[in-house]
C-alpha positions as CSV (number, residue, x, y, z in Angstrom):
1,X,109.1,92.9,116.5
2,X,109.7,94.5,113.1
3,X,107.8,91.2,111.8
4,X,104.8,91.9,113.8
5,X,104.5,96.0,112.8
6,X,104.6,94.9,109.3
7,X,101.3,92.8,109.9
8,X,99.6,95.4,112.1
9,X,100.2,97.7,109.4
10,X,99.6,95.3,106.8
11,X,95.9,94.7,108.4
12,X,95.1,98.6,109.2
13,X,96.0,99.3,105.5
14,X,93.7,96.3,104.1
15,X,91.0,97.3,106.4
16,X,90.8,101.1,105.4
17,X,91.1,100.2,101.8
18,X,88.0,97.7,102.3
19,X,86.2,100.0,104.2
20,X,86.6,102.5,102.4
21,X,85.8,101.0,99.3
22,X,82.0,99.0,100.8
23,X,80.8,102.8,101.9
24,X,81.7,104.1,98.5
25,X,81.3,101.3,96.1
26,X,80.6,102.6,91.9
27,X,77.7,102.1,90.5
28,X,77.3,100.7,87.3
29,X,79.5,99.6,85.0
30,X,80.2,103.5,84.0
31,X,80.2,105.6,87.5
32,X,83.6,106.6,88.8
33,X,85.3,104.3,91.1
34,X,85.6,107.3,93.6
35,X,86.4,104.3,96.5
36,X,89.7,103.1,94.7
37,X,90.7,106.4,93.3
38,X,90.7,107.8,97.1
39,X,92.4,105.3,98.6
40,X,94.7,104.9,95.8
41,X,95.7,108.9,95.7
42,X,95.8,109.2,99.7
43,X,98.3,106.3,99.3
44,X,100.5,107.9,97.2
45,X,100.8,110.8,99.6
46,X,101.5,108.5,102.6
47,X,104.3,107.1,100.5
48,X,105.7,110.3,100.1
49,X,105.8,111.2,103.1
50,X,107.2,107.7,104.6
51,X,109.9,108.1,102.1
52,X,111.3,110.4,104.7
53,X,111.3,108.3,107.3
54,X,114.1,106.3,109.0
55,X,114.8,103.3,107.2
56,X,112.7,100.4,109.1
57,X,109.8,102.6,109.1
58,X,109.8,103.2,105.0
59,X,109.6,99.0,104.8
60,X,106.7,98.5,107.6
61,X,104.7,101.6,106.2
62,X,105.8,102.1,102.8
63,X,104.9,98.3,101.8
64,X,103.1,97.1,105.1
65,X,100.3,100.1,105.4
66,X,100.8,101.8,101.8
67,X,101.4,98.4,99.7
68,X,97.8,96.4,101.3
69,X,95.9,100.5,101.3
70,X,96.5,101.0,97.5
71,X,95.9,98.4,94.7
72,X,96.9,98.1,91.1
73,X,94.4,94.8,90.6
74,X,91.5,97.2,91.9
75,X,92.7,100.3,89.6
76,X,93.0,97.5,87.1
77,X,89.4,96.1,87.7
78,X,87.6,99.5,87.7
79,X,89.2,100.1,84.2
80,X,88.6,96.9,82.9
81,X,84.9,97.1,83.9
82,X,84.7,100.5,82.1
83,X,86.2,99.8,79.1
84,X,84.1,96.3,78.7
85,X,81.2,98.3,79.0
86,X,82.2,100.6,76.3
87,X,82.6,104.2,78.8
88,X,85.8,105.2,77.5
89,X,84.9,108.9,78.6
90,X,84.8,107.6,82.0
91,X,87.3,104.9,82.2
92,X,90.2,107.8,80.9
93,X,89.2,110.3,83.2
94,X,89.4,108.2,86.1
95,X,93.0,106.9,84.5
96,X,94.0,110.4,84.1
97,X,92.6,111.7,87.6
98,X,94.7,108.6,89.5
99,X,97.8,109.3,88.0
100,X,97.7,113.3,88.0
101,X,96.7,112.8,91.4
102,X,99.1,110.0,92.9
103,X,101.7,111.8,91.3
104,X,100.6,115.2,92.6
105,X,99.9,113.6,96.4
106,X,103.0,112.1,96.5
107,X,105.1,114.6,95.4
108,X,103.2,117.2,98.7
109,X,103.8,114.0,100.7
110,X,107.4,113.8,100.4
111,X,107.7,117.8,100.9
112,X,106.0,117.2,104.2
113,X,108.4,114.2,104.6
114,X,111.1,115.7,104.3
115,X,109.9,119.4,106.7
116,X,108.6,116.4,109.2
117,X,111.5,114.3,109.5
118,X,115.0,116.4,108.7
């Protein structure tokens, strides 16, 4: 049973972070990656707040639903494609947004974690 909530969750967090990022694709080699960055930080708060959660549950949703929603090789990608095309300004605010704001999500995530499930 465990097995097949890890999959469901697995597909539900591939999907959002696909859908997501077709209706909000960049573009150009320069515009922000607003698609990735979204998923990436809302990510980062569900992991916070999973981190709460009985023990099963932080495997199926911390690395079934959070692991396939947010993406290093995508953050990777929209940096890589920056850079190459020579928009630093771009590529480090995007780099500094993602990680001020994963760390900032996750950090309200695990407050609510913690009020939600203690």
């Amino acid at each position: 049973m465990n097995l097949m909530l890890f999959i469901i969750a697995a597909a539900v967090g591939g999907f959002v972070r696909f859908a997501v990022e077709y209706y909000l694709p960049p573009v150009g080699t320069s515009a922000f990656p607003r698609g990735t960055l979204l998923v990436n930080i809302f990510g980062a708060f569900l992991l916070g707040i999973v981190l709460a959660s009985p023990g099963e549950w932080q495997v199926i949703l911390g690395i079934g639903l959070c692991g396939a929603l947010t993406t290093f090789s995508g953050v990777s990608l929209q940096l890589h494609r920056r850079l190459t095309a020579g928009a630093y300004r771009p590529a480090m605010i995007y780099a500094v947004t993602l990680l001020t704001g994963g760390l900032v999500a996750a950090g309200i995530g695990m407050i609510l974690g913690r009020y939600l499930f203690n």
